[in-house]
Wavefront OBJ file of the C-alpha trace (Angstrom):
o trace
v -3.383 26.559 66.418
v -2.622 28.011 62.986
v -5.325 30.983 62.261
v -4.451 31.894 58.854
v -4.317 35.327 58.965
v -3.351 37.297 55.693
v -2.755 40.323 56.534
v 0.672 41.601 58.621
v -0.271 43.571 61.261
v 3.104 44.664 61.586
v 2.811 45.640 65.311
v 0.724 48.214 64.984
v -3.314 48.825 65.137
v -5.195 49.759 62.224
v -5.064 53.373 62.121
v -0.954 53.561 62.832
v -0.792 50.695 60.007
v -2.526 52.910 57.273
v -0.907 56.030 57.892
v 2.585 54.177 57.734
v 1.903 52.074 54.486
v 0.519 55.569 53.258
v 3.364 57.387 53.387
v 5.516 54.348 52.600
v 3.147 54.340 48.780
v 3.797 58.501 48.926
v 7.443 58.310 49.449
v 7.458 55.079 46.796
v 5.745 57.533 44.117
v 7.752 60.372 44.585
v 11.202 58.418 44.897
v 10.458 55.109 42.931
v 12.742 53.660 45.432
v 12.534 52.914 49.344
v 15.047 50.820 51.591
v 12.708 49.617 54.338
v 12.464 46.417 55.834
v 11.372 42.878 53.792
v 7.879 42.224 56.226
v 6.751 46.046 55.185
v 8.434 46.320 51.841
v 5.532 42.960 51.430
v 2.971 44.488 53.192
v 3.201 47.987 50.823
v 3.324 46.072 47.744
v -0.224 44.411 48.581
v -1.340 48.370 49.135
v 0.088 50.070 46.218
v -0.360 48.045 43.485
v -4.268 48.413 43.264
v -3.634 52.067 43.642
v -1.466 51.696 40.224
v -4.197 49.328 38.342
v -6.964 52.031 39.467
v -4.672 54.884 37.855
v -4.345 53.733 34.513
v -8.107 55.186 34.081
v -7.485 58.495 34.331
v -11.046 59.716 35.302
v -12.551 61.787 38.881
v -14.083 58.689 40.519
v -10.401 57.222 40.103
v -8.260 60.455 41.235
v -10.874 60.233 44.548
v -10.674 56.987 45.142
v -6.514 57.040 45.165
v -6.673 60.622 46.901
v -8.716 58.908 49.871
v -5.600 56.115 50.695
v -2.700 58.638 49.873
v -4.129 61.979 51.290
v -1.837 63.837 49.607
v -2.365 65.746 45.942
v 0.688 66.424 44.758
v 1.514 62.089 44.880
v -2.216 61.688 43.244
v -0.851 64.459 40.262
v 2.067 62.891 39.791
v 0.955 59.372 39.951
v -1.765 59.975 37.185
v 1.152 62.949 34.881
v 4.373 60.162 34.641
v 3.820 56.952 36.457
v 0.462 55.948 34.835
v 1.623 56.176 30.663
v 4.672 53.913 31.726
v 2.974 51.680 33.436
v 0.157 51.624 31.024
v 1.097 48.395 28.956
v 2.311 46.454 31.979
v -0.588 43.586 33.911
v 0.620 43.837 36.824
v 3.817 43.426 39.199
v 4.567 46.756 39.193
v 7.244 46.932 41.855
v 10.606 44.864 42.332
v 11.349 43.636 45.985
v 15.522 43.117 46.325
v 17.279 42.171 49.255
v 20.021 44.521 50.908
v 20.935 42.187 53.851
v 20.400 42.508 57.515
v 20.076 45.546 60.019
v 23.035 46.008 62.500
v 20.628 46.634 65.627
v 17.887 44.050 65.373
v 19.294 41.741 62.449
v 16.172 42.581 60.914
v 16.136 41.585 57.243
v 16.506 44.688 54.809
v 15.450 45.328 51.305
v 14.541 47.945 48.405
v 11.091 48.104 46.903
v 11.413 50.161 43.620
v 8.870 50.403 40.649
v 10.162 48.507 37.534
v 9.690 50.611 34.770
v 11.667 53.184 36.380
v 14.712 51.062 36.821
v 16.854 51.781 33.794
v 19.605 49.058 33.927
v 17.120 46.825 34.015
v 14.773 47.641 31.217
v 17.921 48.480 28.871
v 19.278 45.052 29.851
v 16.073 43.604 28.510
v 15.815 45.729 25.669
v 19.058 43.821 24.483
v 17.931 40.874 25.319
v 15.078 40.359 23.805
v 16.294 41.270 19.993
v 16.012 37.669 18.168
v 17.404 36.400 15.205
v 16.032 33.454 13.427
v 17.756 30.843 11.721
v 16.494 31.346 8.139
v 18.045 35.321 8.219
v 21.317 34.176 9.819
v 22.098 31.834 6.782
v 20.838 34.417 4.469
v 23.478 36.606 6.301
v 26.306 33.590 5.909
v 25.699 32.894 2.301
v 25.862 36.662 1.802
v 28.613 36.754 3.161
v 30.157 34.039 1.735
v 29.526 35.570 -1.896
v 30.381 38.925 -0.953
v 34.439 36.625 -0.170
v 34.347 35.132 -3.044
v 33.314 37.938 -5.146
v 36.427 40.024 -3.544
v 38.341 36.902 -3.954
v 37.795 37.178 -8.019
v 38.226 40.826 -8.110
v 41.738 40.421 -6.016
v 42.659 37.265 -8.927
v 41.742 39.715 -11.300
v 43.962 42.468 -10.582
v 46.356 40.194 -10.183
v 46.597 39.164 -13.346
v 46.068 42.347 -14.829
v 49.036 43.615 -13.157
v 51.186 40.570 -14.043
v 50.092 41.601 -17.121
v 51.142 45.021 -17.280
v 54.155 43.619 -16.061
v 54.941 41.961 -19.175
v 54.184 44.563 -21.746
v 56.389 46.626 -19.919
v 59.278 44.471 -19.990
v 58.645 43.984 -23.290
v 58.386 47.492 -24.129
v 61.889 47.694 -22.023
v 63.417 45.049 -24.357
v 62.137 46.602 -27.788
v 63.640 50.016 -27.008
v 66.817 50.660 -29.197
v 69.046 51.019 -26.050
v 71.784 49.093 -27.924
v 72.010 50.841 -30.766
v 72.577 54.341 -28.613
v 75.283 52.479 -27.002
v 76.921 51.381 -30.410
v 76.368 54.982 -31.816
v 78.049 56.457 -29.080
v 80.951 54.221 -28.870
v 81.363 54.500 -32.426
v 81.625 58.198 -31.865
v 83.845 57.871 -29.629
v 86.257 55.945 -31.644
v 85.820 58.549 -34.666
v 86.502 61.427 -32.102
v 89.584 59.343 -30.696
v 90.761 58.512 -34.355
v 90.499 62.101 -35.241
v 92.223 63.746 -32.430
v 95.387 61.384 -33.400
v 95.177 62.580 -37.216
v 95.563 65.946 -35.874
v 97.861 65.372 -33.526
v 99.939 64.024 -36.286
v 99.707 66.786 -38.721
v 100.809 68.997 -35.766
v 103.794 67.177 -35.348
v 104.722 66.801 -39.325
v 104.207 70.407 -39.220
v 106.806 71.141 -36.125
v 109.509 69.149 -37.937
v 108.727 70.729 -40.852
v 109.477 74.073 -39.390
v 112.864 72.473 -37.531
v 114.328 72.075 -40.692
l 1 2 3 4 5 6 7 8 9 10 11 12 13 14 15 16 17 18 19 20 21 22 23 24 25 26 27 28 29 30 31 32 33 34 35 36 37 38 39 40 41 42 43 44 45 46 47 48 49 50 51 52 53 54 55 56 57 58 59 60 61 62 63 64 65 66 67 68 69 70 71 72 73 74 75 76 77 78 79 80 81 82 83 84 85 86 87 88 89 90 91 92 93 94 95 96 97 98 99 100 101 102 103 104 105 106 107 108 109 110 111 112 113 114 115 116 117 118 119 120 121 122 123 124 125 126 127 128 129 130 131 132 133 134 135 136 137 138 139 140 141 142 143 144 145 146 147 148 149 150 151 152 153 154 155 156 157 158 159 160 161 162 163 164 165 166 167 168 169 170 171 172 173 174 175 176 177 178 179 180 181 182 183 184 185 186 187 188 189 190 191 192 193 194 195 196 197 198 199 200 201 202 203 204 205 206 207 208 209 210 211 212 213
């Protein structure tokens, strides 16, 4: 006959029961993380997580009430100074049950309870994902980048042409210059000096016959 009962009694009588999930929820608060087994990992999450709710009101009544389940003050301190502001916007389902595998001895099933907000790969993962974009701004973010192309585009034509165009005055600068008339006036230099240089050699040699005589 099926009796329905709720709560895991985990072996144990009462008293053993609430000293062990007690210093399971001290060792949770003062770690963030356990590895215990899956059938306690449950039956601590049912015992901590009102202890959490009732410390997000930081008053006397509160720090008593959590005092009298964890017995110790140093885990009440700490659970009101850093876990309470980071769990302060979260509703609920404060702690993250995963699965490690089984226990060599008994085969009993393993797992680590931790509290979420302490898990960094997690939350960062989450941070990433949850940065939308909506349609409207990623065609605003096309077309803007389709003018900012085409604008390059024109500037590139542009300079294009203005260098084809400096191009062309230079060559035509290059064809005005009066390179060809140097050339002439040099070679017709040349021939002067050339016809020179004969007329004296031949007034040289008139003169040496000259003197034969």
């Amino acid at each position: 006959m099926r009796h329905g009962n709720k709560v895991n009694n985990l072996g144990r009588k009462a008293a053993h029961r609430k000293a062990m999930l007690s210093n399971m929820a001290c060792s949770l608060i003062q770690h963030k993380r356990i590895n215990t087994t899956v059938a306690k990992a449950k039956a601590l999450r049912g015992y901590v997580e009102p202890l959490l709710t009732k410390s997000k009101t930081d008053s006397t009544h509160s720090r008593r009430t959590i005092f009298s389940y964890l017995q110790n003050k140093d885990m009440v301190t700490e659970l009101f100074r850093e876990i309470a502001p980071k769990i302060a916007e979260r509703q609920g389902g404060y702690t993250r049950i995963i699965r490690t595998g089984y226990r060599l001895g008994d085969n009993a099933e393993m797992c680590m309870i931790e509290l979420v907000d302490f898990n960094e790969i997690y939350t960062n993962d989450k941070a990433k994902k949850t940065t939308r974009r909506s349609r409207r701004g990623g065609a605003k973010k096309e077309s803007d980048t389709s003018v900012v192309e085409a604008t390059e585009v024109v500037e590139v034509t542009e300079a294009a042409e203005e260098t084809a165009e400096d191009v062309e005055v230079t060559a035509e600068v290059v064809e005005e210059a009066p390179v060809a008339e140097t050339e002439v006036v040099t070679e017709e230099a040349a021939t002067e000096d050339v016809a020179s240089e004969e007329e004296a050699t031949e007034d040289s040699a008139e003169a040496t016959d000259e003197e034969t005589k």
